[in-house]
N, C-alpha and C positions, 0 to 999 in steps of 0.2 A: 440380552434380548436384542435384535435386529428391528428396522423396521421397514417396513415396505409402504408402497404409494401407490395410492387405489384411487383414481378420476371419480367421482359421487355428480352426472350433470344434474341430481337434481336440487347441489348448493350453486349450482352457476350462479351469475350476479349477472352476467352479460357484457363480460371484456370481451373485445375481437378477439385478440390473440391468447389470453389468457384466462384458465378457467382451475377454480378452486379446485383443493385435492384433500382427500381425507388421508391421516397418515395411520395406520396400523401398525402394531406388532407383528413379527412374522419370524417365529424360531428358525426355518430353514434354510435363511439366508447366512446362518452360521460354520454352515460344511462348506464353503467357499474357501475359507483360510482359517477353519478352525470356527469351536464354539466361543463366543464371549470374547470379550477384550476389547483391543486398540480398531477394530476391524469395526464391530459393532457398534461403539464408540462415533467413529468417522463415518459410519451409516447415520445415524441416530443425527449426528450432526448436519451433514447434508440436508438428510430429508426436511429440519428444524429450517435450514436455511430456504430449502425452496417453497416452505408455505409460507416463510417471512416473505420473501419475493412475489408471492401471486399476490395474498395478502395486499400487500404493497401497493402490487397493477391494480389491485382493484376498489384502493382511495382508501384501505385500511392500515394501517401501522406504520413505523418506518424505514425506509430503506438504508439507514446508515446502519441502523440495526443486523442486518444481514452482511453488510459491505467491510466490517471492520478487519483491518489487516496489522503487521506487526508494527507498521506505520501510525495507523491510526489511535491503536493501544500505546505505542513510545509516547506521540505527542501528548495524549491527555494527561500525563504522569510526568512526564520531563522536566526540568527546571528549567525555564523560558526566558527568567530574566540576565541570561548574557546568552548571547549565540555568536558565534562568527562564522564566518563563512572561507571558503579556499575555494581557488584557482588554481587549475593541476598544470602540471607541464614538466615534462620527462625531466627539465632541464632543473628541477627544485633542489636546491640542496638541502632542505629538511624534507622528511616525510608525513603522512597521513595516511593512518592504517585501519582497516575495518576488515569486516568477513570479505571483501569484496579485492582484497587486495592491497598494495603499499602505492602512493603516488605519493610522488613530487610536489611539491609546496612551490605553486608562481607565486602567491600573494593570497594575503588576507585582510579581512578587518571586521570590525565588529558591528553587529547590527543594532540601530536604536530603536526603540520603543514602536516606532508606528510601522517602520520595518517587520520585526519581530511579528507581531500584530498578523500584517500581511502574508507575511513569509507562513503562519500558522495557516491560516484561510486556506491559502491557496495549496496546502498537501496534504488537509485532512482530507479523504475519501475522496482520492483521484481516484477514475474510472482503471478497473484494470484491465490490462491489455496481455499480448503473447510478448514473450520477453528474446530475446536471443541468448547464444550461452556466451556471448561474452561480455564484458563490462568493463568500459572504458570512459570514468565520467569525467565530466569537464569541470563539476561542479562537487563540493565537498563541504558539511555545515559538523559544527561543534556545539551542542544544545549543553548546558549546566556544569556547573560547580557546584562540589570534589564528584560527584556521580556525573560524569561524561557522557553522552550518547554520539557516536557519531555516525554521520547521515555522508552518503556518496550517490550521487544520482546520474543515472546517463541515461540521455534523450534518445541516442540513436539505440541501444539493446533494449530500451522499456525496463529498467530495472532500475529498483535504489536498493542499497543492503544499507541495516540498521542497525550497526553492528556487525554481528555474526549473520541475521537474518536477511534472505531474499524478498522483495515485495516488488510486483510484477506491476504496471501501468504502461495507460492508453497514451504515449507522447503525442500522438497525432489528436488527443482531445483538445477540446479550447483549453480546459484548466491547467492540464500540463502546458499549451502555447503558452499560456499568462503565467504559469509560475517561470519558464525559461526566460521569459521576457523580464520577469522580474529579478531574479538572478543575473541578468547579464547585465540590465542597467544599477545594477549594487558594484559591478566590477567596474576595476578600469577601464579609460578610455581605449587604449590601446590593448587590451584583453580578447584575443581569438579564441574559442574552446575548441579543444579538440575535435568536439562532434561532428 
């Protein structure tokens, strides 16, 4: 079953921009790309996500709720207490490899405790943005032991892969400025990144 989104103003509440929606069933949104399935599915889901979001605009529920990305799923589950961090640069003679590609190892080292800490804060539920298609990051992290995750982030394309996976953010947000900031003053002195 599909579902469709039908305006009701007379649940308004009274946001400017934003006004409640009722969501309905709606069988014939299924001759699109067929009856049932991964189609209906990714409708059903949407739809779920934009009354989380009005919701939301209008002082009910929460927004991290609708915001969660492959990012924000890794982090809640990853093993946190070792992380390190890399500094790319063509010239690496080891590598660091994810969905995103092989770089070059300038350097590394390991984050302490109130790092760690911050370093979490600040890439749970970054704003997300339009990404570019390429990915070239400056920056590259190593979350847990023996289950590994690794994170590669770059400022200038709006992307981190998590892994295999793509997760698309706003670099031009503050939180993405604060976490770049933070990342760069964990690196050397002498440390250019690419971006």
């Amino acid at each position: 079953m599909g579902w469709s989104i039908d305006p009701d103003p007379r649940t308004a509440r009274g946001a400017p921009f934003f006004r409640p929606i009722r969501v309905r069933p709606a069988a014939r949104l299924g001759w699109i790309y067929g009856k049932g399935g991964k189609f209906d599915e990714a409708v059903a889901t949407i739809a779920s996500n934009i009354v989380s979001l009005l919701d939301w605009a209008n002082g009910v529920g929460d927004l991290h709720a609708v915001a969660n990305t492959p990012l924000d799923d890794a982090l809640e589950v990853v093993d946190s207490s070792e992380v390190e961090l890399f500094g790319f640069d063509a010239a690496g003679k080891e590598n660091f490899y994810n969905g995103g590609g092989s770089f070059g190892i300038g350097w590394s080292r390991r984050l302490d405790l109130e790092e760690r800490s911050r370093l979490r804060a600040l890439m749970l539920g970054l704003p997300n943005g339009v990404p570019a298609r390429c990915h070239m990051p400056g920056f590259g992290l190593r979350f847990g032991w023996p289950r590994e995750l690794y994170v590669s982030i770059c400022f200038r394309c709006n992307n981190i892969y998590v892994d295999r996976a793509m997760v698309t953010f706003d670099a031009s947000s503050a939180q993405a400025r604060q976490l770049r900031a933070f990342l760069q003053s964990c690196a050397p002195l002498n440390y250019k990144s690419q971006e």
